[in-house]
MDTraj code that builds the backbone (N, CA, C; nanometers):
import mdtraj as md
import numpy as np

residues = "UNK UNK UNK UNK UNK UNK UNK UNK UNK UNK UNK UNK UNK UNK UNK UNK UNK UNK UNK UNK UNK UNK UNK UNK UNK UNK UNK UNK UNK UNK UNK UNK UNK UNK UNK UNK UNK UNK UNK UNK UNK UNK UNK UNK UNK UNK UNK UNK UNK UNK UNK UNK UNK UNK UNK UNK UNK UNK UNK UNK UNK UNK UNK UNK UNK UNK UNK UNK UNK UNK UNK UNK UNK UNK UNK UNK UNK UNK UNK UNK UNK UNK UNK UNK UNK UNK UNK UNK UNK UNK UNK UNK UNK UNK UNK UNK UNK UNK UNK UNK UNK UNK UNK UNK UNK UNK UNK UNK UNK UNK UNK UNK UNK UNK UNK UNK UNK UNK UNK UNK UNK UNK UNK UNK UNK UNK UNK UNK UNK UNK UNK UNK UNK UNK UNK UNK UNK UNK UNK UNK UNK UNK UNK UNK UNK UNK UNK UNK UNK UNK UNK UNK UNK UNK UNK UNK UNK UNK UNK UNK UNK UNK UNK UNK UNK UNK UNK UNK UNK UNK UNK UNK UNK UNK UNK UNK UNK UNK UNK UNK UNK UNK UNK UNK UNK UNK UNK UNK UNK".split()
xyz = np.array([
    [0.0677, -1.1606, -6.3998],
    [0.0548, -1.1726, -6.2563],
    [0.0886, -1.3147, -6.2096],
    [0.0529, -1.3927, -6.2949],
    [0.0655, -1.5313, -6.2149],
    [0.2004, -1.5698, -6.2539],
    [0.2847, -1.5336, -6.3740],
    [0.3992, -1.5200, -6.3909],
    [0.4896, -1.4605, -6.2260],
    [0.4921, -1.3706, -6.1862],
    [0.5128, -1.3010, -6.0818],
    [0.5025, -1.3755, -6.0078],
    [0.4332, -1.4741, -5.9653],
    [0.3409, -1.5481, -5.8650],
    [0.4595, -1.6609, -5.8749],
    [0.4647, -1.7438, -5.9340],
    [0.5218, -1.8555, -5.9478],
    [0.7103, -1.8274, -5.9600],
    [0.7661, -1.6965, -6.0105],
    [0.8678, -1.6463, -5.9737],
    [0.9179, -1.6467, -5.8683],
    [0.8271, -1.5639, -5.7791],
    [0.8290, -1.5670, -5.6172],
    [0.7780, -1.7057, -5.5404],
    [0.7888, -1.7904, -5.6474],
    [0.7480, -1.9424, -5.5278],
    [0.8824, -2.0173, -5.5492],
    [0.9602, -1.9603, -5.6768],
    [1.0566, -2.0550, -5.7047],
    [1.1837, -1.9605, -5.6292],
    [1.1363, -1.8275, -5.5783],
    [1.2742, -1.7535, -5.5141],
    [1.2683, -1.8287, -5.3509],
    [1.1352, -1.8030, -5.3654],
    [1.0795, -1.8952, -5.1641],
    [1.1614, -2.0176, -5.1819],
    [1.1732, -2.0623, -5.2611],
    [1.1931, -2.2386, -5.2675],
    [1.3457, -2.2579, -5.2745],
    [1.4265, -2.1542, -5.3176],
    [1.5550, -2.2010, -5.3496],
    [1.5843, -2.0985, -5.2411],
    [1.5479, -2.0411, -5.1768],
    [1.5900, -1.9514, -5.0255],
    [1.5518, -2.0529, -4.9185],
    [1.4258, -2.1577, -4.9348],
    [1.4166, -2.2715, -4.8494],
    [1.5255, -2.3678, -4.8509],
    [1.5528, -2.3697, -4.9541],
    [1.6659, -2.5041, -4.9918],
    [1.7768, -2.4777, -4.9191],
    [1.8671, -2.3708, -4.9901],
    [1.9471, -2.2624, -4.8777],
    [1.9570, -2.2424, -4.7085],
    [1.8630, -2.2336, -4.6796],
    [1.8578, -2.2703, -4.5900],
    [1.8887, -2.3341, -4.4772],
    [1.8611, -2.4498, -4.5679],
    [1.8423, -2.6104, -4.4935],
    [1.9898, -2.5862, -4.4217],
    [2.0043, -2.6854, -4.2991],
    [2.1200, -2.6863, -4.2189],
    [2.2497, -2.7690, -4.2955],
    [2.1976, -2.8905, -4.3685],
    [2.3118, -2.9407, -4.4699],
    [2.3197, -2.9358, -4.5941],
    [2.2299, -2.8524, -4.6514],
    [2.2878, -2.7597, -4.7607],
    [2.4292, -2.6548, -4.7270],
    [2.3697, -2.6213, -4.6728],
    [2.4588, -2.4997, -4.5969],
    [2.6114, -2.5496, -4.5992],
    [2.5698, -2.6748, -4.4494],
    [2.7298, -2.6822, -4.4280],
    [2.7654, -2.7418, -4.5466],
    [2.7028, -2.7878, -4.6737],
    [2.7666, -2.8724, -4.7999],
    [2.8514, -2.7974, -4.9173],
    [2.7751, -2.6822, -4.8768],
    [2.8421, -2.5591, -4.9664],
    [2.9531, -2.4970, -4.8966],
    [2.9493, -2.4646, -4.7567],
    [3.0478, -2.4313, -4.7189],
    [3.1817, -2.5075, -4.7032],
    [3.1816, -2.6301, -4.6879],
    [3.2501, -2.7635, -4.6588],
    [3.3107, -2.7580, -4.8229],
    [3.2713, -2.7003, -4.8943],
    [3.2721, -2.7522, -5.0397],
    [3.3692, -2.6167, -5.1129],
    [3.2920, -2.4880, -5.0654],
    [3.3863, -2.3842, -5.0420],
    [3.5378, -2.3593, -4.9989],
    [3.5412, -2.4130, -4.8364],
    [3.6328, -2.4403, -4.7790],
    [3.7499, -2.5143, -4.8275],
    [3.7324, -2.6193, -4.8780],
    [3.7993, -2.7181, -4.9826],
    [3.8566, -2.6585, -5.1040],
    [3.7556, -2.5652, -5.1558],
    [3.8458, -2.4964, -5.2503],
    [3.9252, -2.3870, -5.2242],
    [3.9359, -2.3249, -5.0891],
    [4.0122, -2.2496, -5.0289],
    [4.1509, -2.3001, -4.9924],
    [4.1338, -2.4281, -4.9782],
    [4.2055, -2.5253, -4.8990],
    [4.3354, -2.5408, -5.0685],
    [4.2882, -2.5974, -5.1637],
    [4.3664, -2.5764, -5.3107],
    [4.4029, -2.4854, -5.3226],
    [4.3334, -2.3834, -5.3213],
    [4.3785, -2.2003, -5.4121],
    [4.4515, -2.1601, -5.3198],
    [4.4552, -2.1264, -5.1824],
    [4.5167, -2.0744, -5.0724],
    [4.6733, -2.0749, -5.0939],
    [4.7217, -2.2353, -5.1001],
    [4.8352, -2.2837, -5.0982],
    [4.9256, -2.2285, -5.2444],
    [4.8516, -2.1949, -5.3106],
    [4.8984, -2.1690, -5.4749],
    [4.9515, -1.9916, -5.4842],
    [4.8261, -1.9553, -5.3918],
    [4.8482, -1.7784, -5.4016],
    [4.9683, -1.7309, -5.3410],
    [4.9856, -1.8199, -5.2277],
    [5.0982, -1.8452, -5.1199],
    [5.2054, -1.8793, -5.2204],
    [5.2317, -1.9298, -5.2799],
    [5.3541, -1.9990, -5.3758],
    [5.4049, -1.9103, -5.4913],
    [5.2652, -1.8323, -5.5019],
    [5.3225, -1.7310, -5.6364],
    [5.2994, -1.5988, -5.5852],
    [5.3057, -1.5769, -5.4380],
    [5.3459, -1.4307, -5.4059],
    [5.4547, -1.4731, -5.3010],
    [5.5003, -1.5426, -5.2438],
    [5.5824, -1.5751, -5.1347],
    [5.6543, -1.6413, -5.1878],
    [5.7091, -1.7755, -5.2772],
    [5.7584, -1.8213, -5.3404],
    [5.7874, -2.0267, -5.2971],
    [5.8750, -2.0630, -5.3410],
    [5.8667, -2.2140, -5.3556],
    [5.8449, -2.2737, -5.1365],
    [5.8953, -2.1679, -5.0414],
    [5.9145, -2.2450, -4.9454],
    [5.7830, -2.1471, -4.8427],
    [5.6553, -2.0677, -4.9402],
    [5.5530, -2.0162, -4.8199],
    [5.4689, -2.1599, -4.7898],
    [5.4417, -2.2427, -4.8932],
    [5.3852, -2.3146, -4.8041],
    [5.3961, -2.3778, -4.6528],
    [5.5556, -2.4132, -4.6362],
    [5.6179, -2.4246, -4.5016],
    [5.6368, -2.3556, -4.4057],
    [5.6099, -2.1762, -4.4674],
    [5.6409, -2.1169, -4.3755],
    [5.5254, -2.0500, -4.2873],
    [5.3955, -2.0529, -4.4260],
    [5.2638, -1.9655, -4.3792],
    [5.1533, -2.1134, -4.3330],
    [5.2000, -2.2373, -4.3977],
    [5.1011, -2.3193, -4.3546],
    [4.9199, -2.2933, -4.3945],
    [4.9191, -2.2591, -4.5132],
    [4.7912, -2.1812, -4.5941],
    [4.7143, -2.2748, -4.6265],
    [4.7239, -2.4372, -4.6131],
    [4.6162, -2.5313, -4.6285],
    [4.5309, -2.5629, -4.5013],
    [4.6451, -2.5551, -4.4116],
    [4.5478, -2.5608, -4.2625],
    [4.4429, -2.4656, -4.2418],
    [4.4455, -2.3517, -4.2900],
    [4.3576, -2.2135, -4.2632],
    [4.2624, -2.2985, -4.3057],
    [4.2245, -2.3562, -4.4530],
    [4.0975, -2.3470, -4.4676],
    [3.9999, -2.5004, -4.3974],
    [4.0903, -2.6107, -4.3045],
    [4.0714, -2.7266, -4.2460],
    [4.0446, -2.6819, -4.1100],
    [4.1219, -2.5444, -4.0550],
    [4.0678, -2.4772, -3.9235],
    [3.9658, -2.4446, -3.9274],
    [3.9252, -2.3965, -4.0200],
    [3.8075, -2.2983, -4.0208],
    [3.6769, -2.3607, -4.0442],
    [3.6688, -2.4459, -4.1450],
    [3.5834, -2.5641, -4.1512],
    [3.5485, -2.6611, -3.9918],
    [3.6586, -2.6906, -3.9610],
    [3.6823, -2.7669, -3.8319],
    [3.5870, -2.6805, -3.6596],
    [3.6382, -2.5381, -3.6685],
    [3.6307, -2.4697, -3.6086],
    [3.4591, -2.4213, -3.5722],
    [3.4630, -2.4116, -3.7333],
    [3.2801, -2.3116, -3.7642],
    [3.1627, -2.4747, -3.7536],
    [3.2541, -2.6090, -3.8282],
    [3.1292, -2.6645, -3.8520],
    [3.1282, -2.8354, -3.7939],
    [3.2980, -2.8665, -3.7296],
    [3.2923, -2.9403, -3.6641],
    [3.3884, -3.0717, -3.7572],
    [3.4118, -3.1680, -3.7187],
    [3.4858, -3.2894, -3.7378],
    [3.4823, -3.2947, -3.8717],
    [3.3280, -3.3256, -3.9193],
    [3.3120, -3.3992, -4.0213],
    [3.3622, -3.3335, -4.1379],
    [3.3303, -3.1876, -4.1357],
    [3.3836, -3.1075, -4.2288],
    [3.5145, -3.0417, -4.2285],
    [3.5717, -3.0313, -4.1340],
    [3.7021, -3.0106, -4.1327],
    [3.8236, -3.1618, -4.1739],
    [3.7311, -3.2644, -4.1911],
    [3.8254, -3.3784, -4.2097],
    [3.7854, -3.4031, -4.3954],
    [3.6731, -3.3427, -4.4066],
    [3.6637, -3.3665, -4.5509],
    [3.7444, -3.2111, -4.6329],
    [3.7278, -3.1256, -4.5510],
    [3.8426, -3.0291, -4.6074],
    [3.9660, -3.0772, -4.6372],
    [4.0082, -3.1675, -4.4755],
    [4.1196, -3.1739, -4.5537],
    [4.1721, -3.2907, -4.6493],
    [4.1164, -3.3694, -4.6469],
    [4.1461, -3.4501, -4.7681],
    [4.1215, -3.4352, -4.8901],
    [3.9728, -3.3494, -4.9222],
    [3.9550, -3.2950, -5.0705],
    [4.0951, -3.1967, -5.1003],
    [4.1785, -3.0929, -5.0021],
    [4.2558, -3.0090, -5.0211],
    [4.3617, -3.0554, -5.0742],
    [4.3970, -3.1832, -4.9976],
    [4.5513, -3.2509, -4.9909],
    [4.5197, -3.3644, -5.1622],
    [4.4360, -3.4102, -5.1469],
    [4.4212, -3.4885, -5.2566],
    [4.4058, -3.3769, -5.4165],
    [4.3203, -3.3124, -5.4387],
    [4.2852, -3.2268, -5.4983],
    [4.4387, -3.1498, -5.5311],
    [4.4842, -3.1031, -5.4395],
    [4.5373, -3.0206, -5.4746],
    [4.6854, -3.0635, -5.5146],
    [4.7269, -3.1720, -5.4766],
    [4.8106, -3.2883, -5.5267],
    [4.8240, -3.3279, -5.7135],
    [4.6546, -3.3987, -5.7596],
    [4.6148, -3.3732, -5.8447],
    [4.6377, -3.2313, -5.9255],
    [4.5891, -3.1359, -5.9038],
    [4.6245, -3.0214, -5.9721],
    [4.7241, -2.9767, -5.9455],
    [4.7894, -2.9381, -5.8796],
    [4.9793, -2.9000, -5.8642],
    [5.0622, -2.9676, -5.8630],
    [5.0174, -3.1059, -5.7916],
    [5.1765, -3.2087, -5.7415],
    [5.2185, -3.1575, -5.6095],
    [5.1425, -3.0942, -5.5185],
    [5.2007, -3.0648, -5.4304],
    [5.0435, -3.0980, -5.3191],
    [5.0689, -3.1152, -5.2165],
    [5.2038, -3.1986, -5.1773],
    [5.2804, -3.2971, -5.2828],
    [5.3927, -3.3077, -5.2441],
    [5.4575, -3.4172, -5.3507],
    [5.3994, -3.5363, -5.2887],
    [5.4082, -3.6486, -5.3486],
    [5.3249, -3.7627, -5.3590],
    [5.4013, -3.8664, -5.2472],
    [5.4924, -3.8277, -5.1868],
    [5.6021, -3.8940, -5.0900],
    [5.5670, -3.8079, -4.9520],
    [5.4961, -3.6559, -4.9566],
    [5.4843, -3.6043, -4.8492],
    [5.3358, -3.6186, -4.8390],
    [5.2162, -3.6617, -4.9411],
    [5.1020, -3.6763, -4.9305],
    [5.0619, -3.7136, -4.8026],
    [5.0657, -3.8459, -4.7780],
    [5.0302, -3.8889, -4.6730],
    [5.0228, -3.8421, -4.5334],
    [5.1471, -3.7702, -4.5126],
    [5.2314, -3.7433, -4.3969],
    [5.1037, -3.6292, -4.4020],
    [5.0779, -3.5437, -4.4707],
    [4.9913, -3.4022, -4.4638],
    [4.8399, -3.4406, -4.4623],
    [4.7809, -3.5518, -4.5138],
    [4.6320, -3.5744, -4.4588],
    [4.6312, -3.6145, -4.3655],
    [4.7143, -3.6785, -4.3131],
    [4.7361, -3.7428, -4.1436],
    [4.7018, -3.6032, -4.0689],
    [4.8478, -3.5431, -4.0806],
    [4.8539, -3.4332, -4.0136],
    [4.7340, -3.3582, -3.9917],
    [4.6838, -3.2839, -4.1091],
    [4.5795, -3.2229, -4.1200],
    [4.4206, -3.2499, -4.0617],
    [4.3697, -3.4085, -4.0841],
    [4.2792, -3.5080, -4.0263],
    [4.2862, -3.4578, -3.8891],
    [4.3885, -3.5074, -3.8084],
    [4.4781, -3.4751, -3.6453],
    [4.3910, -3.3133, -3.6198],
    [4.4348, -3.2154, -3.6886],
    [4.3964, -3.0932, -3.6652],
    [4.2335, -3.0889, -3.6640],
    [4.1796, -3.1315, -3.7554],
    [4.0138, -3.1282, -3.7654],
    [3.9489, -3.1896, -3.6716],
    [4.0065, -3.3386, -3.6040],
    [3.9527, -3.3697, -3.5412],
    [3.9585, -3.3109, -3.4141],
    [4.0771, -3.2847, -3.3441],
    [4.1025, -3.2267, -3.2273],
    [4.0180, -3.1054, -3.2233],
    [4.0643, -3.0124, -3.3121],
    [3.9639, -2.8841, -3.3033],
    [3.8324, -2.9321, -3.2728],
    [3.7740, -3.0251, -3.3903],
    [3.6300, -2.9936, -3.3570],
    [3.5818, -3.0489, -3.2113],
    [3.5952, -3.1245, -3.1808],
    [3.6087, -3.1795, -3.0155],
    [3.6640, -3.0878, -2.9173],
    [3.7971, -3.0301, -2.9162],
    [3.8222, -2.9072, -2.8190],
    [3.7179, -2.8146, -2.8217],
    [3.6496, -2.7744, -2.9576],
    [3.5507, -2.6393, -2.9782],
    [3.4337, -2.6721, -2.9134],
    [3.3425, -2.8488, -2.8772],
    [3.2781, -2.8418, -2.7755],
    [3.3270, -2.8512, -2.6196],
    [3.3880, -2.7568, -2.5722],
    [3.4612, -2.7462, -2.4581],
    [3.5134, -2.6710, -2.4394],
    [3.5510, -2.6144, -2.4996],
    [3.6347, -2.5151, -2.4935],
    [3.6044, -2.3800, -2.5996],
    [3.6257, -2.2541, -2.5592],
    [3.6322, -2.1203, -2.7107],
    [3.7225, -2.1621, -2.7584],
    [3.6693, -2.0875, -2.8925],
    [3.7298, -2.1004, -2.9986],
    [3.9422, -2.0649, -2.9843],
    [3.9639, -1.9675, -2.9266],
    [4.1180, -1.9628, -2.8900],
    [4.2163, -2.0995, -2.8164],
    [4.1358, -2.1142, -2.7162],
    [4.1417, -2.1925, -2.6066],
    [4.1586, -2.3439, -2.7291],
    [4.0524, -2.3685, -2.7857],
    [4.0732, -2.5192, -2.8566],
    [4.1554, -2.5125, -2.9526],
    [4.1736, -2.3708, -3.0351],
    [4.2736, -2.3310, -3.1407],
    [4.4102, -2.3659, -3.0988],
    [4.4713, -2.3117, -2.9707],
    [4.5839, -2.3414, -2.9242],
    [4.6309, -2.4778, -2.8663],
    [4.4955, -2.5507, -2.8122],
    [4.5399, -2.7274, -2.7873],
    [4.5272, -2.7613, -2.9140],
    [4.4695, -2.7649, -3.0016],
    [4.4680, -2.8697, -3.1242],
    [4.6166, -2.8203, -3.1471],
    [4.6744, -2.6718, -3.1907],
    [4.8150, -2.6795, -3.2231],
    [4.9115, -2.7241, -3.1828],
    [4.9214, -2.7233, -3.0450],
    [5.0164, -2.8177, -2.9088],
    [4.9638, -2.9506, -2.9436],
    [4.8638, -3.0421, -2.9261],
    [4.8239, -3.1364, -2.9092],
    [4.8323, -3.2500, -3.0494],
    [4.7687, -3.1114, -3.1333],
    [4.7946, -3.1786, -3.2540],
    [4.9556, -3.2223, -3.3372],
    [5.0421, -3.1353, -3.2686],
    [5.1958, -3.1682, -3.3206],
    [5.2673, -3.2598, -3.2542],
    [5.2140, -3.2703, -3.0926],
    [5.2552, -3.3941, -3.0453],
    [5.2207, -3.5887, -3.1020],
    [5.0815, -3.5215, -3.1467],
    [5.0334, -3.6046, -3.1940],
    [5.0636, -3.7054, -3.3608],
    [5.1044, -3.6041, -3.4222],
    [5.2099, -3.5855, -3.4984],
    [5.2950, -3.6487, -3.5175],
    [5.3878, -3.6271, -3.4292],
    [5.4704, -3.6554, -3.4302],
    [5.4863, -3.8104, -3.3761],
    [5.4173, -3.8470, -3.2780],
    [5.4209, -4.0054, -3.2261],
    [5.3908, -4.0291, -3.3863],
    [5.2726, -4.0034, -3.4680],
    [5.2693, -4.0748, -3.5620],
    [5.3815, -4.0951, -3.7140],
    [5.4220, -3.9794, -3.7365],
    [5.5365, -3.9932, -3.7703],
    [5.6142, -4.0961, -3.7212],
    [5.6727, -4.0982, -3.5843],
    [5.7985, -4.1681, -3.5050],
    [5.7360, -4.3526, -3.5685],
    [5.6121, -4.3741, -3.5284],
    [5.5214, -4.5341, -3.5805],
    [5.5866, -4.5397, -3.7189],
    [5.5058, -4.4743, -3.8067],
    [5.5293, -4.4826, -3.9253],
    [5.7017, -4.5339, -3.9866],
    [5.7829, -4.4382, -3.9460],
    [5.9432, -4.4632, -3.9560],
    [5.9888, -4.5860, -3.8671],
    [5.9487, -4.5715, -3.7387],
    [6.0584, -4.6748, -3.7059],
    [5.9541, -4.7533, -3.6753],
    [5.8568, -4.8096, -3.7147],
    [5.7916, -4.9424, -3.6613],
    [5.7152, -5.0024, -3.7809],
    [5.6940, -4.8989, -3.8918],
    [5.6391, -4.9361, -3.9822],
    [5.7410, -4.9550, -4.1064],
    [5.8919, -4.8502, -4.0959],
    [5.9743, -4.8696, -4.1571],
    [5.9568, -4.7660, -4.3050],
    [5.8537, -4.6776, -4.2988],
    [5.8329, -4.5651, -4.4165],
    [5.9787, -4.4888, -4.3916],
    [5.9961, -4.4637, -4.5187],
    [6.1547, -4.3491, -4.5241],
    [6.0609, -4.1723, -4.4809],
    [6.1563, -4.1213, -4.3999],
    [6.1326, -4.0269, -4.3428],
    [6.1191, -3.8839, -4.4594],
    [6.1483, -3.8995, -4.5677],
    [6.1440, -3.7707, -4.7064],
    [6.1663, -3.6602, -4.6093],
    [6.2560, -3.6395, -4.5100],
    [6.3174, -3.5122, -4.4308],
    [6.2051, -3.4726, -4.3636],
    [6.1022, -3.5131, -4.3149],
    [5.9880, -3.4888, -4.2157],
    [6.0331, -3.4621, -4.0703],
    [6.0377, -3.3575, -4.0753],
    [6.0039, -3.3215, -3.8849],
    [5.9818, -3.2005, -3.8284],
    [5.8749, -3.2937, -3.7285],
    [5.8431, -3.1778, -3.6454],
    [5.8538, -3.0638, -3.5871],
    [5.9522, -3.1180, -3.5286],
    [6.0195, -2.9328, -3.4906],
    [6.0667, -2.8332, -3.5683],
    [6.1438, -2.8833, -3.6878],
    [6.1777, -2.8073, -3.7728],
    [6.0895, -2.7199, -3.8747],
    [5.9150, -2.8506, -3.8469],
    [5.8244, -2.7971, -3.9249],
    [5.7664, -2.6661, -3.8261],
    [5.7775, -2.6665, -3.6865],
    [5.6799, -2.6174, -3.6169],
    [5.8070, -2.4562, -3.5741],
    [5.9114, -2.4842, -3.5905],
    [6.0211, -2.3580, -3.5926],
    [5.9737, -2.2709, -3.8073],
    [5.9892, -2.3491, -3.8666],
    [5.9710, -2.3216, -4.0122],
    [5.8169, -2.2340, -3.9993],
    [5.7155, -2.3279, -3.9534],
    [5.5798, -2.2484, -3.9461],
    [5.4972, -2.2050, -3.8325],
    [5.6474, -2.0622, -3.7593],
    [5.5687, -1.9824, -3.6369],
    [5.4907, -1.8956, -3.7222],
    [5.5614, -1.8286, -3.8242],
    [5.4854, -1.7492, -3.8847],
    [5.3389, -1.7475, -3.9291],
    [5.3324, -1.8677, -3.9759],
    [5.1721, -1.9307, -4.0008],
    [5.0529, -1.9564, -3.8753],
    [5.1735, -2.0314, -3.7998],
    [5.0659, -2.0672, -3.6392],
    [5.0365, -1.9391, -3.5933],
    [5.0782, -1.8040, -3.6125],
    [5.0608, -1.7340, -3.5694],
    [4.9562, -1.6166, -3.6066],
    [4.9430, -1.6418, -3.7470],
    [4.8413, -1.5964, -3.8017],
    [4.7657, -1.6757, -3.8010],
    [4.7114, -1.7974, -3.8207],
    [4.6302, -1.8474, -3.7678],
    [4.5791, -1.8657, -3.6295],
    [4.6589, -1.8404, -3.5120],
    [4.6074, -1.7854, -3.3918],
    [4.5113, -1.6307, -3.3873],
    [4.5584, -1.5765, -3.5181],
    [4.5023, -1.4262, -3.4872],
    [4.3337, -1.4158, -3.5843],
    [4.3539, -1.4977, -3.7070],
    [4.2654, -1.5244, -3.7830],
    [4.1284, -1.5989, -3.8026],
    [4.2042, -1.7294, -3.7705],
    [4.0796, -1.8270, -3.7637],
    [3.9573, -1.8303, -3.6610],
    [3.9580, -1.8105, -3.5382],
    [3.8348, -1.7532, -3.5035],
    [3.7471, -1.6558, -3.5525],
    [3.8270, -1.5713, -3.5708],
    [3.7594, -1.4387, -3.6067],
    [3.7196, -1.5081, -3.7632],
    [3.7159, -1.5456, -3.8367],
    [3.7004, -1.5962, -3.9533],
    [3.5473, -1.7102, -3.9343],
    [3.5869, -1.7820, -3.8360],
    [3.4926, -1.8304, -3.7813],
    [3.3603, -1.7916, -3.6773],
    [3.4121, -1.6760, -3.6300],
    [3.3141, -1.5941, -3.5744],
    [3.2429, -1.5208, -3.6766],
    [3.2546, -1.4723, -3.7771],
    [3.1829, -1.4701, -3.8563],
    [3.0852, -1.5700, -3.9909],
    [3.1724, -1.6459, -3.9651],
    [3.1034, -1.7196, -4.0497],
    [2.9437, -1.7905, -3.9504],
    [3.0109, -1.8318, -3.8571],
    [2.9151, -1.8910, -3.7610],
    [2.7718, -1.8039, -3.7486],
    [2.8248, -1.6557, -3.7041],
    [2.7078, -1.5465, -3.7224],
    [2.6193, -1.4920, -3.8355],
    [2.6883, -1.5252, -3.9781],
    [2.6322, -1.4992, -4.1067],
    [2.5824, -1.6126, -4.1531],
    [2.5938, -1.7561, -4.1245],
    [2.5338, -1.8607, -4.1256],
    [2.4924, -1.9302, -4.0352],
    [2.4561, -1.8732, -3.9072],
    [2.4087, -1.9402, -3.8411],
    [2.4341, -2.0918, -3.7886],
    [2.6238, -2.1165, -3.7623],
    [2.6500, -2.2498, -3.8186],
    [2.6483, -2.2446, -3.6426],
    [2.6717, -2.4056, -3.5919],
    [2.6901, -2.4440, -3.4497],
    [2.7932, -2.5707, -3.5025],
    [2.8952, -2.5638, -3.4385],
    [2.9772, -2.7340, -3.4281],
    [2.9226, -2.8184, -3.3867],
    [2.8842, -2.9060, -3.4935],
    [2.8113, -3.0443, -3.4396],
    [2.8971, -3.1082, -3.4472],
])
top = md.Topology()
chain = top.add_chain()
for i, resn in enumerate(residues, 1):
    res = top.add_residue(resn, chain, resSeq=i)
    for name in ("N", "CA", "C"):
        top.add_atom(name, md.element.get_by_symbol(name[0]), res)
traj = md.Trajectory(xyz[None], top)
């Protein structure tokens, strides 16, 4: 019996822990990140050498983070993703690294700031407008004021290359986030 007893104090206790509001987002943030690696890979070996450009499958999991839990975690998505996943694949290549945590950072932050202000669609679609303009000035710094070689970077060509992606991610990531928010009880802080 007291076996039983102390079972059920240690199930209470790790369902308390669980709980907690930054446990939560630490696991999910932590989750997300590894969505953010694997995503881009599944994409590569069912779609082949050019889905990453075309489906844009690292942003999904920096939206969604961004979206469900706000700045902080959508900016650590994406750098564990881009770094991490660099490390284990080489991809991004180590010349486009940079250019893609920028980018990506840009997206987390905007989202999570549009998402207090705006629904979730509504901030989904300015961070994508806002965020490529944004983008792109930084790109334009980087090349001509800072003097970085351009490794064939651009915008438009990226944002014609990945309608397909923006577009599933227009249809996805809320709803991805609407659930998550409701099964964890998350709020964008």
């Amino acid at each position: 019996m007291l076996e039983k007893v102390n079972t059920m104090k240690k199930q209470n206790r790790l369902v308390e822990v669980l709980s907690n509001k930054k446990v939560k987002y630490g696991i999910t943030t932590a989750l997300l990140s590894g969505v953010g690696i694997l995503l881009p890979r599944i994409f590569h070996f069912l779609a082949g050498a050019t889905a990453g450009s075309v489906f844009l499958p690292m942003h999904f999991a920096v939206l969604i983070a961004a979206l469900t839990m706000g700045i902080i975690s959508g900016s650590i998505v994406a750098g564990i993703s881009v770094i991490f996943s660099y490390l284990l694949t080489g991809m991004p290549s180590l010349a486009r690294l940079p250019y893609m945590l920028i980018e990506l950072v840009i997206y987390a932050i905007l989202l999570g700031a549009f998402n207090k202000k705006f629904n979730s669609y509504v901030s989904l679609v300015l961070t994508i407008v806002l965020g490529r303009i944004i983008y792109a000035g930084v790109l334009f710094v980087a090349i001509n004021w800072v003097g970085l070689p351009t490794y064939g970077i651009s915008v438009i060509a990226s944002i014609k290359t990945g309608l397909p992606g923006i577009a599933i991610q227009l249809i996805t990531v809320p709803v991805i986030s609407m659930i998550l928010n409701k099964g964890l009880k998350f709020k964008n802080d």
